[in-house]
ZAVO-159008 format. One line per field, with one value per atom (N, C-alpha, C): residue in one letter; residue number from 1; x, y, z; atom name. Coordinates in nm, 4 decimals. Atoms other than C-alpha are relative to their C-alpha. Layout:
! ZAVO-159008
type: (A, ...)
seq: (NUM, ...)
c1: (X, ...)
c2: (Y, ...)
c3: (Z, ...)
atom: (CA, ...)
***
This chain:
! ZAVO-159008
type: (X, X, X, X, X, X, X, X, X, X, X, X, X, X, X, X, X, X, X, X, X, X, X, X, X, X, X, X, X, X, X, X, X, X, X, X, X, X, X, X, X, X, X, X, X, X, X, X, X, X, X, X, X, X, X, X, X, X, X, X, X, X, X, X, X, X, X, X, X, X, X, X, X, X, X, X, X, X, X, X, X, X, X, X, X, X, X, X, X, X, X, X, X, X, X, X, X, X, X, X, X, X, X, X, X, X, X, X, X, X, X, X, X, X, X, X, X, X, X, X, X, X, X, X, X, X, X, X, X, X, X, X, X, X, X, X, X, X, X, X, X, X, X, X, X, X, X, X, X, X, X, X, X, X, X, X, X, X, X, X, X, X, X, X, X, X, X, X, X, X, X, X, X, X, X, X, X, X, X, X, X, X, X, X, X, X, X, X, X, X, X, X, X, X, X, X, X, X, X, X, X, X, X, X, X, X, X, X, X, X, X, X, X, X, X, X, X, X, X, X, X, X, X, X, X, X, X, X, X, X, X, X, X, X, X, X, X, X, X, X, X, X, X, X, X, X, X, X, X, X, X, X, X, X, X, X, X, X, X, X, X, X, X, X, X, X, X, X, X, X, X, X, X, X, X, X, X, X, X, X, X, X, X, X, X, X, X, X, X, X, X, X, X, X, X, X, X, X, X, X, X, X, X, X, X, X, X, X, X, X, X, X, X, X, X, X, X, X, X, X, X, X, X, X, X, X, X, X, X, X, X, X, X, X, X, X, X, X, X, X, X, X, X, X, X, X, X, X, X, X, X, X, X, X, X, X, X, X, X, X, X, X, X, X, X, X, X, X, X, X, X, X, X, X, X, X, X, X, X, X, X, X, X, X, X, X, X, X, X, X, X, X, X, X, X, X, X, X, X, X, X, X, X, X, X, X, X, X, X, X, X, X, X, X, X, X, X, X, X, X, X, X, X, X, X, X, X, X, X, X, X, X, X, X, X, X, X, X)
seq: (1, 1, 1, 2, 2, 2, 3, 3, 3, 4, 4, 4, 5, 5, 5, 6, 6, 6, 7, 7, 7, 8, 8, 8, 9, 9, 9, 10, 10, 10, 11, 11, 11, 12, 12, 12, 13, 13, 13, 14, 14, 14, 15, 15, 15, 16, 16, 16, 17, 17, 17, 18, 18, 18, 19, 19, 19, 20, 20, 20, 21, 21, 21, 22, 22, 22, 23, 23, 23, 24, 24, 24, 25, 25, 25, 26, 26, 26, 27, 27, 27, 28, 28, 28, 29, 29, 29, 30, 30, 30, 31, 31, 31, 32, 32, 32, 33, 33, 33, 34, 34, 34, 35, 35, 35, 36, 36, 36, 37, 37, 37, 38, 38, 38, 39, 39, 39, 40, 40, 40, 41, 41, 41, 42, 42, 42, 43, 43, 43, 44, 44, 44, 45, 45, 45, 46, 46, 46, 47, 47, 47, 48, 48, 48, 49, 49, 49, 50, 50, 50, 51, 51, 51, 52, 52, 52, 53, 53, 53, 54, 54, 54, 55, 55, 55, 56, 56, 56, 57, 57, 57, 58, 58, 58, 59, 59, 59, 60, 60, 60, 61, 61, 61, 62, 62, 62, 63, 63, 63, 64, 64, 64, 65, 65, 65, 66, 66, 66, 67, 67, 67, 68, 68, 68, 69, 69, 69, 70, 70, 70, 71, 71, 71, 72, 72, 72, 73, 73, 73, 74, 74, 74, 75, 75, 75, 76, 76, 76, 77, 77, 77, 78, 78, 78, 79, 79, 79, 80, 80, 80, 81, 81, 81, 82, 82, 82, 83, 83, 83, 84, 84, 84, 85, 85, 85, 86, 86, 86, 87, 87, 87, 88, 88, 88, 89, 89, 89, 90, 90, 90, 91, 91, 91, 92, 92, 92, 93, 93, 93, 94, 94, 94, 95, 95, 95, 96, 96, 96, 97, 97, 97, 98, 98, 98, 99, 99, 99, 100, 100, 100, 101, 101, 101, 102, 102, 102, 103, 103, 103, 104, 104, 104, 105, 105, 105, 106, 106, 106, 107, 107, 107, 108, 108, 108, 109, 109, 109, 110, 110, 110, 111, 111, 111, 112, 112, 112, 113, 113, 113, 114, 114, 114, 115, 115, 115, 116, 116, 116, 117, 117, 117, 118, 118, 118, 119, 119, 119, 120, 120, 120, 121, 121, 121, 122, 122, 122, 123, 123, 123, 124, 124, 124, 125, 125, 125, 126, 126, 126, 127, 127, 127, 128, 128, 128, 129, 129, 129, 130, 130, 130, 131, 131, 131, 132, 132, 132, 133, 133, 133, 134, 134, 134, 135, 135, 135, 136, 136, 136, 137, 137, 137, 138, 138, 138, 139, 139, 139, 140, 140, 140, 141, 141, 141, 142, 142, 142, 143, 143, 143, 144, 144, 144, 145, 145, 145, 146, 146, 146)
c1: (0.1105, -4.6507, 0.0518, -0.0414, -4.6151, -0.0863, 0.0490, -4.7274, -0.0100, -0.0181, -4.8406, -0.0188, 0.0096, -4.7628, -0.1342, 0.0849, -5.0518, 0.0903, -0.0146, -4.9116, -0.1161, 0.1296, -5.0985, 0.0011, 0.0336, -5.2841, -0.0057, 0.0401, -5.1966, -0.1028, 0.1428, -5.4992, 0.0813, -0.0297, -5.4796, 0.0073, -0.0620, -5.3755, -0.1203, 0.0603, -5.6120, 0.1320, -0.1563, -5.2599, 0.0389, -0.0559, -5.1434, -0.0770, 0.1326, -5.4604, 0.0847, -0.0948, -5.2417, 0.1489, -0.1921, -4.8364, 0.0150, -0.0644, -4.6897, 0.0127, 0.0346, -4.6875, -0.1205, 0.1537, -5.0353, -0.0710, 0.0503, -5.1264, 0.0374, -0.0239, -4.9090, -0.0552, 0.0949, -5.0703, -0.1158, 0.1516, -5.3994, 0.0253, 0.0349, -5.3278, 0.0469, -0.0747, -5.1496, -0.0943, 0.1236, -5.4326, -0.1271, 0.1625, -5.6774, 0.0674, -0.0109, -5.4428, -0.0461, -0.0114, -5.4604, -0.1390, 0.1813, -5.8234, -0.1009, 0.1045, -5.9436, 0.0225, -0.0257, -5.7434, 0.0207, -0.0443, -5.6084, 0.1866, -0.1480, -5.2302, 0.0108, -0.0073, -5.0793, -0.0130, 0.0093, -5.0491, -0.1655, 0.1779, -5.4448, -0.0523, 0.0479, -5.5167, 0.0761, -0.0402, -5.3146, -0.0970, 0.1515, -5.5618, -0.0948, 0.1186, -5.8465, 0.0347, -0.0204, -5.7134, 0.0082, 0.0172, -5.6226, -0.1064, 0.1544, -5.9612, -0.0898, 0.1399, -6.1878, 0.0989, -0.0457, -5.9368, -0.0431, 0.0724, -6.0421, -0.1319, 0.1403, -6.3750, -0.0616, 0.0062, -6.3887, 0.0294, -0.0645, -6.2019, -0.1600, 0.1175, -6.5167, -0.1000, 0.0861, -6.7508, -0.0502, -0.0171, -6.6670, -0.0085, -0.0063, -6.5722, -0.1105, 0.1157, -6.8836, -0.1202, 0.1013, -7.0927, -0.1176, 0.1042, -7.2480, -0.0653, 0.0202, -7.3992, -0.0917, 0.0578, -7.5542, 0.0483, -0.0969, -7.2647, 0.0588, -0.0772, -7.1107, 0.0574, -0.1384, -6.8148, -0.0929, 0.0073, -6.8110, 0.0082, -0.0411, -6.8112, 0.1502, -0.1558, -6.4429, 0.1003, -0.0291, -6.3676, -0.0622, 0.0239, -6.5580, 0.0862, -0.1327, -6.2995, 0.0998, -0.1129, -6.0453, -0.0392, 0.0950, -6.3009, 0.0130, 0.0104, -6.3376, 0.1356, -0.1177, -6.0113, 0.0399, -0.0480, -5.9173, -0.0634, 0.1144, -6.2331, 0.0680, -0.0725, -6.0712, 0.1327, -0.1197, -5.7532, -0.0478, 0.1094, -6.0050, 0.1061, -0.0562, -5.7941, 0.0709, -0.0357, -5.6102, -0.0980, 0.1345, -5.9596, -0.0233, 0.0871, -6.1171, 0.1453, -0.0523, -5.8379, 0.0304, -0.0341, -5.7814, -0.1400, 0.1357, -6.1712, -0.0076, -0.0146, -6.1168, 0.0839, -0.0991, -5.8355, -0.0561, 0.0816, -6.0057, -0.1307, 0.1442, -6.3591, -0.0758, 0.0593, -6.3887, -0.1419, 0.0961, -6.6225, 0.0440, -0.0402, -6.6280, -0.0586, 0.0883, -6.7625, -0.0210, 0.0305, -6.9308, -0.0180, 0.0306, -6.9915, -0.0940, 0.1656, -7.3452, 0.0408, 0.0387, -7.3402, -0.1002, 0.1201, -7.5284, -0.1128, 0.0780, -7.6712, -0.0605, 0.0610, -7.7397, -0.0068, 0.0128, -7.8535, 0.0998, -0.1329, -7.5518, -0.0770, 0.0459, -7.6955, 0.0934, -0.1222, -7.4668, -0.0250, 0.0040, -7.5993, 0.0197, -0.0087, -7.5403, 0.1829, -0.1316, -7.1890, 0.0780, -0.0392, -7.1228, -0.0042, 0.0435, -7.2704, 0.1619, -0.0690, -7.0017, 0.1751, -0.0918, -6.7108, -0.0011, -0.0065, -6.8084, 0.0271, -0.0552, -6.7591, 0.1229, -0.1400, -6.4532, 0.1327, -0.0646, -6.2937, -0.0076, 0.0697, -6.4846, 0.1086, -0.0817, -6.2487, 0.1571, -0.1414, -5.9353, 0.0567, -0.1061, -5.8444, -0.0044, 0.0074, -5.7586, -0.0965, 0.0780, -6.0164, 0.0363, -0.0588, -5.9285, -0.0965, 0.0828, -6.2005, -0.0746, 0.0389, -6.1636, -0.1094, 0.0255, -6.2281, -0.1129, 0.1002, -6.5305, -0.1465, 0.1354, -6.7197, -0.0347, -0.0068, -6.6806, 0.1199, -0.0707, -6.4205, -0.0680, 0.0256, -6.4784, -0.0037, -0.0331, -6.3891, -0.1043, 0.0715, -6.6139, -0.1566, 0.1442, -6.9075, -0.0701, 0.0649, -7.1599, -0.0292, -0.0457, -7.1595, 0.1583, -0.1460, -6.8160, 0.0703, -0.1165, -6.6509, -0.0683, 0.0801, -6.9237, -0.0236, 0.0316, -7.0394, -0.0775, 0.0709, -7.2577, -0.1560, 0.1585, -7.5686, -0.1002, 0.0904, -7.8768, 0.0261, 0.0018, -7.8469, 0.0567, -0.1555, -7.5106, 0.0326)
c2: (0.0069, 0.2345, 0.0340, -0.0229, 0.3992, -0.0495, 0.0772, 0.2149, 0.0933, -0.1206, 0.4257, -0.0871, 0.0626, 0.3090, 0.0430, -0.1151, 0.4257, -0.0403, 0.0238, 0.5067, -0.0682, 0.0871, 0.2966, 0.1461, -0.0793, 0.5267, -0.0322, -0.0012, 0.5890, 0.0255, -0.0627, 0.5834, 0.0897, -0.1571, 0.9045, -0.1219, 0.0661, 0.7495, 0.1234, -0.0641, 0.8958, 0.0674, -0.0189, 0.9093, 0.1372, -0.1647, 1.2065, 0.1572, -0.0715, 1.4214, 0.0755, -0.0370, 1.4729, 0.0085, 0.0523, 1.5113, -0.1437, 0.1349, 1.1841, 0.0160, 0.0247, 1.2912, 0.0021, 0.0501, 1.3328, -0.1499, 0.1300, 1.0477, -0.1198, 0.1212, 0.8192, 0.0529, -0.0298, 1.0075, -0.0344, 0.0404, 0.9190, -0.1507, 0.1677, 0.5565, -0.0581, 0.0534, 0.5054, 0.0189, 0.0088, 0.6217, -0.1052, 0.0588, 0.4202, -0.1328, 0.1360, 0.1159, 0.0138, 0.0407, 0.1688, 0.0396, -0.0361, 0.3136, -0.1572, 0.1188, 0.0032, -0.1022, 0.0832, -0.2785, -0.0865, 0.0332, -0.2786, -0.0286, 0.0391, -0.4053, 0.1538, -0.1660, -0.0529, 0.0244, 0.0526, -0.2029, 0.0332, -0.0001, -0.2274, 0.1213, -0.1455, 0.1204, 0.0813, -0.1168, 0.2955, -0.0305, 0.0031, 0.1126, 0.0520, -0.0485, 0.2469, 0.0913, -0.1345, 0.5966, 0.0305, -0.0227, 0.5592, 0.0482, -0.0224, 0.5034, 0.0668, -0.1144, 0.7166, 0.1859, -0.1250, 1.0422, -0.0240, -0.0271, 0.9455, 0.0125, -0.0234, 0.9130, 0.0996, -0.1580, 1.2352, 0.0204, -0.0477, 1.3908, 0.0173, -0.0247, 1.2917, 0.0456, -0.0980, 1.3676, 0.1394, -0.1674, 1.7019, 0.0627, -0.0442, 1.7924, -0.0181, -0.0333, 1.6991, 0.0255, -0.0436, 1.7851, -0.0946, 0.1507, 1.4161, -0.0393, 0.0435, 1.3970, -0.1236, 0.1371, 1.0904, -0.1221, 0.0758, 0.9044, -0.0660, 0.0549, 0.6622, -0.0594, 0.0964, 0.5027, -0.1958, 0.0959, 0.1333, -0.0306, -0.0183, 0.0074, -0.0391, 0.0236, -0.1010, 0.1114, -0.1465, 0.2527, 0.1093, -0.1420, 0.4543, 0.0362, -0.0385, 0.4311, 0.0573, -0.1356, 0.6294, 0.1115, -0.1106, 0.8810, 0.0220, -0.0983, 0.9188, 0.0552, -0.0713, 0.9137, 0.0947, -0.1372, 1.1910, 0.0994, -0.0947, 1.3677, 0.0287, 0.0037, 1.3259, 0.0612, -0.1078, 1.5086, 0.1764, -0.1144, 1.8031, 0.1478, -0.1404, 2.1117, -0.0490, 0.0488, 1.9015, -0.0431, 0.0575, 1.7539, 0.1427, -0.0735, 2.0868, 0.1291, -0.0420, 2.2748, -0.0004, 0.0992, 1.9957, 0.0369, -0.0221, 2.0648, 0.1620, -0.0581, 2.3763, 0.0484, -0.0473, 2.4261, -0.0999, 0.0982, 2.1329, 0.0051, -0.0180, 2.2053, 0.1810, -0.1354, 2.5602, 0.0024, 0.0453, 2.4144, -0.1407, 0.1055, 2.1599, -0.0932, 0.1157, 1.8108, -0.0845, 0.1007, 1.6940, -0.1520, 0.0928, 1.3622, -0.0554, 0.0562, 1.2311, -0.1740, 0.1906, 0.8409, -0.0629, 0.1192, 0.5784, 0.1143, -0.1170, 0.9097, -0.0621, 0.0964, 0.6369, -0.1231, 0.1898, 0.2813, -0.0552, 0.0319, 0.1161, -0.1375, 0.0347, -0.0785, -0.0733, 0.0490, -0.3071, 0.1182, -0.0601, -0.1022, 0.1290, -0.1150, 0.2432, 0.0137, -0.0175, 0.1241, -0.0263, 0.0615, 0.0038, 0.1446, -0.1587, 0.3706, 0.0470, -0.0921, 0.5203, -0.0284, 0.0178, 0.2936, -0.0037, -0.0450, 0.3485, 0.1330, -0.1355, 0.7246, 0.0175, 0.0070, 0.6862, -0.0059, 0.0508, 0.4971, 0.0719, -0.1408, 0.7673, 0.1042, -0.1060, 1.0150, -0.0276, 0.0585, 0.7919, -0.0594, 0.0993, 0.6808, -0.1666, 0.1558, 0.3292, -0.0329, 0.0632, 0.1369, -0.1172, 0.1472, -0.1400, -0.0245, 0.0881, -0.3845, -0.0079, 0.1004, -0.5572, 0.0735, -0.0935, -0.2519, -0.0039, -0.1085, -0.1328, -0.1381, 0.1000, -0.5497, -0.0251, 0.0009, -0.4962, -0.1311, 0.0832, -0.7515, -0.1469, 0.1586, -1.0947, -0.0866, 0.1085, -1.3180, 0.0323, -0.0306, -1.1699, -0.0329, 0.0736, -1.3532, 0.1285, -0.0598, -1.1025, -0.1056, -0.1438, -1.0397, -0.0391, -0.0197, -1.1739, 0.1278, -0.0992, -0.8962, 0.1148, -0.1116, -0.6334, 0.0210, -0.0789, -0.6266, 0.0781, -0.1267, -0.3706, -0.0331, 0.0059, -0.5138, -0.0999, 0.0902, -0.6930, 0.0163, -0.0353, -0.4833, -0.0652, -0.0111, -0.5585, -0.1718)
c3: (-0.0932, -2.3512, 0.1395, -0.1367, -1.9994, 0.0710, -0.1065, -1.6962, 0.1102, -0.1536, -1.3931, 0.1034, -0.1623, -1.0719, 0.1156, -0.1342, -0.7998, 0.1311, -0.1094, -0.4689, 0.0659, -0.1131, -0.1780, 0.0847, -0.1208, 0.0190, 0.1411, -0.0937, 0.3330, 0.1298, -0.0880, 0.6028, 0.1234, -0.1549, 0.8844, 0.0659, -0.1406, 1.2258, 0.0985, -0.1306, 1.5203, 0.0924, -0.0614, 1.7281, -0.0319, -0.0130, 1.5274, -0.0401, -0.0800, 1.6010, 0.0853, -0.1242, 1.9292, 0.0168, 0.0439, 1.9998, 0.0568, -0.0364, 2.0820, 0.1477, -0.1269, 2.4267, 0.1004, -0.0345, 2.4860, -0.0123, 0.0404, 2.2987, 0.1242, -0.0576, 2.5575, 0.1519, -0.1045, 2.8255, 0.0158, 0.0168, 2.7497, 0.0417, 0.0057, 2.6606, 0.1452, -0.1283, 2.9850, 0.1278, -0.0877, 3.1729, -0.0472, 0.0224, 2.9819, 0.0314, -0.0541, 3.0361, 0.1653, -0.1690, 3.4129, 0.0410, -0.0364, 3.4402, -0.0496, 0.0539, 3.2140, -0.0011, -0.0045, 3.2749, -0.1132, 0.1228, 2.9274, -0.0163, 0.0602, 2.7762, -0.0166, 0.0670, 2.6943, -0.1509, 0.1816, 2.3293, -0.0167, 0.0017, 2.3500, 0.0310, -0.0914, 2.5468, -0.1499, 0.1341, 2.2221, -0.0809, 0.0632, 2.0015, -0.0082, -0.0479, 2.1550, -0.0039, 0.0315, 2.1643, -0.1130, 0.1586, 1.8046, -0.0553, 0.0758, 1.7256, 0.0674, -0.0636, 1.9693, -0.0564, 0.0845, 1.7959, -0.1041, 0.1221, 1.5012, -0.0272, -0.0489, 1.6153, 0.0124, -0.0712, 1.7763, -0.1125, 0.1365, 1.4879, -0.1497, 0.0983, 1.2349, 0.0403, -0.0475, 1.4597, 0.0404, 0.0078, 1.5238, -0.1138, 0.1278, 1.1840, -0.0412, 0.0594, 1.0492, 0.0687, -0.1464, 1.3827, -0.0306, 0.0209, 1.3356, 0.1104, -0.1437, 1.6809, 0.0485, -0.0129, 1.6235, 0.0076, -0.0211, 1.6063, 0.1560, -0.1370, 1.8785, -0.0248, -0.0337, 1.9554, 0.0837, -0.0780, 2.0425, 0.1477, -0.1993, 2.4132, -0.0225, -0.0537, 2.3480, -0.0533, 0.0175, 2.1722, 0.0765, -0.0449, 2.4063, 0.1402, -0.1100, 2.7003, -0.0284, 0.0392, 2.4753, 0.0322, -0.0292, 2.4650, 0.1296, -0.1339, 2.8519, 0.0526, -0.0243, 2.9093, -0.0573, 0.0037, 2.7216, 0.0755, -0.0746, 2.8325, 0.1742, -0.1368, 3.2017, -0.0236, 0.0145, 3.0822, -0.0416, 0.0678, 3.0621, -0.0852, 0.0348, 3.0076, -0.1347, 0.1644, 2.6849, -0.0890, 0.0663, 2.5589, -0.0433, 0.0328, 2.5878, -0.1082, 0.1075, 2.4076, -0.1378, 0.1638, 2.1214, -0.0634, 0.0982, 2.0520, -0.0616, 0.0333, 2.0383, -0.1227, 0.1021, 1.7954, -0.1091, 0.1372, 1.5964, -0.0455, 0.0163, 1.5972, 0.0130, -0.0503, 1.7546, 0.0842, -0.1011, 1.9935, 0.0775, -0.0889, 2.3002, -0.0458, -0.0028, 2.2099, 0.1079, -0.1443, 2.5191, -0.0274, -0.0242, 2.6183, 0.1084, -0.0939, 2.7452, -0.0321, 0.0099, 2.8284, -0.0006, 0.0453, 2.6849, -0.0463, 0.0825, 2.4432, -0.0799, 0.1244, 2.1915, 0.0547, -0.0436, 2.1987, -0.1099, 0.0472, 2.0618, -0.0950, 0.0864, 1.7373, -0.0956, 0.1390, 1.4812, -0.1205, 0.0544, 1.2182, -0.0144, -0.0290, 1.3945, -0.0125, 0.0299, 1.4544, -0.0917, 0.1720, 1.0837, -0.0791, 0.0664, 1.0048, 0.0302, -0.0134, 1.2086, -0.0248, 0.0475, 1.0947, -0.1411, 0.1553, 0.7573, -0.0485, 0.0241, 0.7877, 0.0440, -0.0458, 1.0331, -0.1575, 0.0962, 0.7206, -0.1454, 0.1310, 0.4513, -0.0076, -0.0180, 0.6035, 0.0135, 0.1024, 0.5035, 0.1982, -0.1528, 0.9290, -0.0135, 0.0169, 0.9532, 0.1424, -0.0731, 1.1085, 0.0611, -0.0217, 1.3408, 0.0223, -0.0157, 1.3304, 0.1001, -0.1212, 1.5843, 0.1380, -0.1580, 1.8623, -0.0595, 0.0193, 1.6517, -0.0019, 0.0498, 1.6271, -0.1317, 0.1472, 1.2418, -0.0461, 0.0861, 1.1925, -0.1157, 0.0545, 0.9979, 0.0684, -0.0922, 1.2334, 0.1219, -0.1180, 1.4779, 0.0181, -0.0423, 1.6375, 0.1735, -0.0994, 1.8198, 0.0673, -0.0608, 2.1208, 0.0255, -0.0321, 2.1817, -0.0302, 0.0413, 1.9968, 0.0001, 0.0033, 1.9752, 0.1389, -0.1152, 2.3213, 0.0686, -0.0323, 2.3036, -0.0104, -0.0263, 2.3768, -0.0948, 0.0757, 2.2150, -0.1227, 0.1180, 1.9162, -0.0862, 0.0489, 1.8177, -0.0856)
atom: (N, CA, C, N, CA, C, N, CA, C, N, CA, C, N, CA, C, N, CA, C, N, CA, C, N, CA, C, N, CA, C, N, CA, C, N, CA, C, N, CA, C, N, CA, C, N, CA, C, N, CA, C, N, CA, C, N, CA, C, N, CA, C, N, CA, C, N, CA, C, N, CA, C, N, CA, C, N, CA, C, N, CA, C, N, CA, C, N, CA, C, N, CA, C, N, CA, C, N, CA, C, N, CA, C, N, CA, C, N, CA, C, N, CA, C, N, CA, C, N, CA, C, N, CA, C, N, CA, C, N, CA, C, N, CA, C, N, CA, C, N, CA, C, N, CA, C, N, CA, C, N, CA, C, N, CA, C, N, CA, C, N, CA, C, N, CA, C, N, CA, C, N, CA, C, N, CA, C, N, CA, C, N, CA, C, N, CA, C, N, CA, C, N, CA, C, N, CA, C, N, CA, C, N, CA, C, N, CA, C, N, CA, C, N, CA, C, N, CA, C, N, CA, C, N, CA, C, N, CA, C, N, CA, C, N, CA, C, N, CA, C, N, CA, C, N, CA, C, N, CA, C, N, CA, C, N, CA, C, N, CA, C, N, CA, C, N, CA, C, N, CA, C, N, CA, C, N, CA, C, N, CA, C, N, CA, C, N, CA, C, N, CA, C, N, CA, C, N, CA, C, N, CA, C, N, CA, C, N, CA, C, N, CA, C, N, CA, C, N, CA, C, N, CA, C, N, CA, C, N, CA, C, N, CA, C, N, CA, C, N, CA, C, N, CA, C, N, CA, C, N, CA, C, N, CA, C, N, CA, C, N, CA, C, N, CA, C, N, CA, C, N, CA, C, N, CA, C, N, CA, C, N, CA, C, N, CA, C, N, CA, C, N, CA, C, N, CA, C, N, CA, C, N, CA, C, N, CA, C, N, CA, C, N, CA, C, N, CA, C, N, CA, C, N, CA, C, N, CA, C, N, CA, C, N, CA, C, N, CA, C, N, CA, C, N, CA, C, N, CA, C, N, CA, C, N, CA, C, N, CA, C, N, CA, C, N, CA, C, N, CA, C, N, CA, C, N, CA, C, N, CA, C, N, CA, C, N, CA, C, N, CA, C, N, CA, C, N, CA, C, N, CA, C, N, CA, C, N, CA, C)
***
């Protein structure tokens, strides 16, 4: 009788989307733009690349980032000439950013960490208000909806 092992799948990383020196570019601005730990500001970049990343790819424009994932997002967006190139070589188009485009919804953002995670990136919870432990609005944030 042979026994098959399954490898554990590894989930994509948002992070390597970008080189390692972008990536700490970003987060280093979003610590000091947002008054985040730098540990915490990579987080959030993690996950608004992967964000970005599905959204583009599947040109989901209904999708939004959390309020504690959408500060990755600007910050890159503010590194314009690397934002608008990365969309390019990844999308073959720019993905703008309109604020407060959507009304920020528990169920909208459950949508979009359920696809985030569809497309194999690791989801951290916590940023997105999806954890277990998490009592709206403490951890969500994002409004009545949430």
């Amino acid at each position: 009788m042979t026994t098959m092992v399954e490898n554990p799948v590894t989930s994509r990383r948002g992070r390597d989307l970008v080189s390692p020196e972008l990536f700490e570019k970003v987060s280093e601005f979003c610590a000091q733009e947002y008054g985040h730990e730098l540990s915490t500001a990579r987080r959030i970049v993690d996950q608004a690349l992967a964000f970005l990343k599905v959204m583009g790819d599947s040109r989901a424009f209904d999708m939004t980032p959390s309020d504690t994932v959408d500060p990755g997002w600007h910050s890159f967006v503010l590194h314009t000439q690397a934002y608008a190139m990365w969309c390019e070589e990844q999308f073959g188009f720019f993905l703008g950013h309109e604020p407060k485009a959507a009304v920020r919804t528990r169920p909208l953002i459950g949508s979009v960490v359920d696809r985030v995670r569809a497309a194999g990136f690791h989801v951290d919870d916590r940023l997105w208000g999806a954890a277990a432990d998490c009592n709206p609005p403490a951890c969500c944030g994002d409004g009545d909806g949430c």
